[in-house]
N, C-alpha and C positions, 0 to 999 in steps of 0.2 A: 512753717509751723507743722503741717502735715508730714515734712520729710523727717522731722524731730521724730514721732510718735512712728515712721516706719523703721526710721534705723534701730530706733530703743527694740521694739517688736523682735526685730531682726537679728539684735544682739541679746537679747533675750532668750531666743530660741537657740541658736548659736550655742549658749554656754550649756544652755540642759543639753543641747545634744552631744556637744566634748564631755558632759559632766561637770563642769567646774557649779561650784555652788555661789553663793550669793553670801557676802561678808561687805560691810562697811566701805571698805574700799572698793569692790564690784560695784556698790551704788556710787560711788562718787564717781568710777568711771565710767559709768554709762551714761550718766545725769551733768558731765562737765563740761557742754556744751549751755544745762540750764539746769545750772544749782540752784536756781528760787525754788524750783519744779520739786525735787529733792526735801525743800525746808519746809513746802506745804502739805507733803505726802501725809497722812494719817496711819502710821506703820502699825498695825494694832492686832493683840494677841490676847487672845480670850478677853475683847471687852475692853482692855489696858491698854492704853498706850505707851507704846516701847520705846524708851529713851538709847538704849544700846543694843544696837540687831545683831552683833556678834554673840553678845552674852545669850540674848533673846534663840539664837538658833542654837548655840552650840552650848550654851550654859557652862563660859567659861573655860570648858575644853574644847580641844577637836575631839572631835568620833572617828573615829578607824573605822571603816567597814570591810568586812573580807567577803570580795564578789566568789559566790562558790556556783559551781553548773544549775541552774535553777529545778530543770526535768532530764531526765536522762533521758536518751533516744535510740541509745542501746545497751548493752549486756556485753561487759566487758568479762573475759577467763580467761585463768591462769590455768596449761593445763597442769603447769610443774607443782604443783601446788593443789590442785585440784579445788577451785576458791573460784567466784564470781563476786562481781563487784557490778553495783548501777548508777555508779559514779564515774567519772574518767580519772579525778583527781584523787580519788580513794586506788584505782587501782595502779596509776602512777608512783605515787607511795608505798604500794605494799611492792612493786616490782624494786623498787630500791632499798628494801629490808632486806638484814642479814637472812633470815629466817626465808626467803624466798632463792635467793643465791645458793646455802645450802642445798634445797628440795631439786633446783635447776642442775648443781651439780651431780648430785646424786642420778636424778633422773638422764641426766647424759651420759655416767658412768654404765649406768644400767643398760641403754639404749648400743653403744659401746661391746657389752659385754652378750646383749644378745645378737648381734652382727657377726662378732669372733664364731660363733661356732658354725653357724651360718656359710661365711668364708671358705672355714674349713671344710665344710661337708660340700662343697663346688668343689672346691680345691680337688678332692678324696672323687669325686663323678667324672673329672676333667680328665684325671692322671688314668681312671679306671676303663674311662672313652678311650683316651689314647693306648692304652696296653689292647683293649681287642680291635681296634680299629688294624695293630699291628700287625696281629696275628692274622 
Protein backbone atom coordinates (compact mmCIF):
# COMPACT_ATOMS: atom_id res chain seq x y z
CA UNK A 1 0.00 0.00 0.00
CA UNK A 2 2.86 2.28 1.01
CA UNK A 3 4.77 1.53 -2.47
CA UNK A 4 1.22 2.69 -4.20
CA UNK A 5 1.30 6.29 -2.59
CA UNK A 6 5.33 6.41 -3.39
CA UNK A 7 5.11 5.60 -7.07
CA UNK A 8 1.90 7.95 -7.56
CA UNK A 9 4.14 10.73 -5.65
CA UNK A 10 6.84 9.78 -8.01
CA UNK A 11 4.78 9.85 -11.18
CA UNK A 12 3.51 12.95 -10.03
CA UNK A 13 6.45 14.71 -9.91
CA UNK A 14 7.74 13.08 -12.86
CA UNK A 15 5.16 14.76 -15.22
CA UNK A 16 5.36 18.44 -13.64
CA UNK A 17 8.92 18.09 -14.29
CA UNK A 18 8.60 16.98 -18.32
CA UNK A 19 5.67 19.28 -18.14
CA UNK A 20 2.99 17.01 -19.19
CA UNK A 21 -0.26 18.06 -17.52
CA UNK A 22 -3.03 16.24 -15.96
CA UNK A 23 -6.18 15.11 -18.19
CA UNK A 24 -8.57 12.23 -17.56
CA UNK A 25 -6.53 9.80 -18.93
CA UNK A 26 -3.31 10.90 -16.87
CA UNK A 27 -5.46 9.95 -13.95
CA UNK A 28 -6.51 6.76 -15.05
CA UNK A 29 -2.94 5.97 -15.62
CA UNK A 30 -1.54 6.75 -12.82
CA UNK A 31 -4.65 5.29 -10.62
CA UNK A 32 -4.61 1.77 -12.80
CA UNK A 33 -3.05 -0.21 -10.45
CA UNK A 34 -6.22 1.20 -7.96
CA UNK A 35 -9.22 2.75 -9.69
CA UNK A 36 -11.43 2.50 -6.45
CA UNK A 37 -8.84 5.08 -5.16
CA UNK A 38 -9.60 7.15 -8.47
CA UNK A 39 -13.82 6.78 -7.82
CA UNK A 40 -13.35 8.03 -4.13
CA UNK A 41 -11.13 10.97 -4.90
CA UNK A 42 -13.26 14.43 -4.13
CA UNK A 43 -11.89 16.34 -7.39
CA UNK A 44 -13.29 19.80 -6.34
CA UNK A 45 -13.33 23.26 -7.82
CA UNK A 46 -14.35 26.21 -6.14
CA UNK A 47 -16.60 24.29 -3.76
CA UNK A 48 -18.18 22.05 -6.78
CA UNK A 49 -17.52 18.99 -7.37
CA UNK A 50 -16.15 18.17 -10.86
CA UNK A 51 -17.71 15.65 -12.81
CA UNK A 52 -15.35 16.23 -15.99
CA UNK A 53 -11.45 17.17 -15.25
CA UNK A 54 -10.77 17.80 -18.80
CA UNK A 55 -13.52 20.29 -19.22
CA UNK A 56 -12.87 21.50 -15.60
CA UNK A 57 -9.13 22.30 -16.61
CA UNK A 58 -9.05 23.16 -20.10
CA UNK A 59 -12.85 24.42 -20.48
CA UNK A 60 -13.34 22.47 -23.46
CA UNK A 61 -10.27 23.46 -25.37
CA UNK A 62 -6.63 23.06 -25.01
CA UNK A 63 -4.54 26.24 -24.15
CA UNK A 64 -1.43 26.85 -26.28
CA UNK A 65 0.94 28.51 -24.26
CA UNK A 66 3.97 30.13 -25.98
CA UNK A 67 6.99 29.67 -23.41
CA UNK A 68 8.96 33.23 -24.21
CA UNK A 69 12.67 34.03 -22.18
CA UNK A 70 11.03 35.05 -18.82
CA UNK A 71 14.26 37.78 -17.72
CA UNK A 72 16.62 38.69 -19.92
CA UNK A 73 20.41 38.45 -18.72
CA UNK A 74 21.70 40.26 -21.42
CA UNK A 75 21.58 43.10 -24.06
CA UNK A 76 21.57 41.71 -27.29
CA UNK A 77 22.97 44.65 -30.61
CA UNK A 78 22.66 44.91 -33.90
CA UNK A 79 25.40 47.10 -34.88
CA UNK A 80 24.06 46.96 -38.72
CA UNK A 81 21.26 48.47 -37.64
CA UNK A 82 22.22 50.24 -34.77
CA UNK A 83 19.01 48.68 -32.55
CA UNK A 84 19.22 46.85 -29.08
CA UNK A 85 17.12 44.32 -28.12
CA UNK A 86 16.63 42.54 -24.14
CA UNK A 87 15.18 39.67 -25.54
CA UNK A 88 17.17 36.91 -27.45
CA UNK A 89 13.91 35.99 -29.40
CA UNK A 90 13.13 39.59 -30.43
CA UNK A 91 16.58 40.01 -31.63
CA UNK A 92 16.62 36.53 -33.53
CA UNK A 93 13.75 37.78 -35.51
CA UNK A 94 14.64 41.11 -36.31
CA UNK A 95 18.11 39.48 -37.60
CA UNK A 96 15.85 37.56 -40.11
CA UNK A 97 13.96 40.86 -41.43
CA UNK A 98 14.47 42.12 -44.81
CA UNK A 99 14.95 45.47 -43.30
CA UNK A 100 18.05 44.16 -41.25
CA UNK A 101 19.75 42.35 -44.49
CA UNK A 102 19.29 45.58 -46.32
CA UNK A 103 21.15 47.93 -43.39
CA UNK A 104 23.88 44.63 -43.16
CA UNK A 105 24.45 45.05 -46.72
CA UNK A 106 24.77 48.37 -47.04
CA UNK A 107 26.94 48.57 -44.02
CA UNK A 108 29.43 45.93 -45.63
CA UNK A 109 29.37 47.97 -48.92
CA UNK A 110 30.35 50.81 -47.00
CA UNK A 111 33.01 49.05 -44.84
CA UNK A 112 34.24 47.78 -48.52
CA UNK A 113 34.37 51.12 -49.91
CA UNK A 114 36.40 52.55 -46.94
CA UNK A 115 39.19 49.79 -47.33
CA UNK A 116 39.55 50.49 -51.30
CA UNK A 117 41.22 53.70 -50.62
CA UNK A 118 42.97 52.71 -47.73
CA UNK A 119 44.62 49.81 -50.11
CA UNK A 120 45.44 52.26 -52.30
CA UNK A 121 47.21 54.88 -50.41
CA UNK A 122 49.77 51.41 -49.02
CA UNK A 123 49.73 50.57 -52.56
CA UNK A 124 50.92 54.50 -53.58
CA UNK A 125 53.82 54.42 -49.98
CA UNK A 126 54.87 50.82 -51.16
CA UNK A 127 55.66 51.82 -54.84
CA UNK A 128 57.05 55.32 -53.30
CA UNK A 129 59.50 53.13 -50.71
CA UNK A 130 60.59 51.22 -53.38
CA UNK A 131 61.42 54.18 -56.19
CA UNK A 132 63.85 55.80 -53.28
CA UNK A 133 65.04 52.82 -51.71
CA UNK A 134 66.36 52.57 -55.40
CA UNK A 135 67.87 55.43 -55.80
Amino acid sequence: MDNFWEDLALNLLEKNLNGHSLNSAALQDLFKERPDILEDLDIMDDGEQVEDIDKALYGGRPQIIEIREAKPTEIYHCKACNRSFKRGDNFRRHLESRLHAKRQRAMELAMREKAAPEEEKKETDLKTKVVTNEN
